[in-house]
C-alpha positions in Angstrom: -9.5 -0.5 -9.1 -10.0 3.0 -8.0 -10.3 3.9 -4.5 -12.6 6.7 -3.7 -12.0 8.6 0.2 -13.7 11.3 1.4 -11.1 12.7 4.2 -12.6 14.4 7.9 -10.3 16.4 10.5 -12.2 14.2 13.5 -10.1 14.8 15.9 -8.6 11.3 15.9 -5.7 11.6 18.2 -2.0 10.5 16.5 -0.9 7.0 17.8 2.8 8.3 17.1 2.9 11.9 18.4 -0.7 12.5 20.2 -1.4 15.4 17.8 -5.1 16.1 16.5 -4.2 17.4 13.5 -5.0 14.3 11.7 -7.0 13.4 8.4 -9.3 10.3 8.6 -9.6 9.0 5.2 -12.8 7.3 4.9 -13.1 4.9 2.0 -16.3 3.7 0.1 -14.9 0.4 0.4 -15.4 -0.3 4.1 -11.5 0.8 5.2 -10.5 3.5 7.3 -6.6 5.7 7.1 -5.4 7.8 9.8 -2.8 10.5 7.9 -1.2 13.1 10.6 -0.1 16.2 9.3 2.1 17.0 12.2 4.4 14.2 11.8 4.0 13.0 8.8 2.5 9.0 10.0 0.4 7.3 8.0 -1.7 3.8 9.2 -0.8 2.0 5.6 2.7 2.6 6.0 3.6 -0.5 6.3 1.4 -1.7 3.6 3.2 0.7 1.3 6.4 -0.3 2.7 5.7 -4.4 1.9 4.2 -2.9 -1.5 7.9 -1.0 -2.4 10.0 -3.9 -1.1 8.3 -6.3 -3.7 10.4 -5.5 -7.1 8.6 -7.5 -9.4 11.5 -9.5 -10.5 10.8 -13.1 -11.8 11.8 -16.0 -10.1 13.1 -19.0 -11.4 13.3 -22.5 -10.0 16.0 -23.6 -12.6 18.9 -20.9 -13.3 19.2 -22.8 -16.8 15.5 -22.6 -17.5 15.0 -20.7 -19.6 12.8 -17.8 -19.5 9.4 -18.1 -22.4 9.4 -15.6 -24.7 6.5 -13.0 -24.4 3.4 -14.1 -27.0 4.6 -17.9 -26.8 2.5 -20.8 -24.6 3.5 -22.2 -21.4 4.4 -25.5 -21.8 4.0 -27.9 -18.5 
């Protein structure tokens, strides 16, 4: 899914430092980003933080279960 924004200096005050010099990113998909270019914050940090914790790793139930092959059925 692409995400198109069209970005506006509105003078949207930081919430971290109180600077204007912010970028509202204004996204054709109904959502809103505040990016400040004083201080570097960003409203979907924490987003992108929960995003980069998340390593994709596979979970087992069973340590001796093995893992199915790519290509091959599930079995239940």
């Amino acid at each position: 899914m692409d995400y198109d924004a069209e970005g506006s200096h509105d003078g949207r005050p930081c919430p971290k430092c109180g600077s204007d010099r912010t970028i509202s990113w204004h996204f054709s998909e109904g959502f809103d980003e505040l990016e400040c270019r004083a201080c570097g914050y960003r409203s979907d940090a924490g987003e992108l933080t929960a995003l980069r914790r998340e390593s994709g790793d596979l979970l087992r139930r069973d340590e001796e279960a093995p893992i199915p092959a790519p290509g091959r059925p599930l079995q239940a």
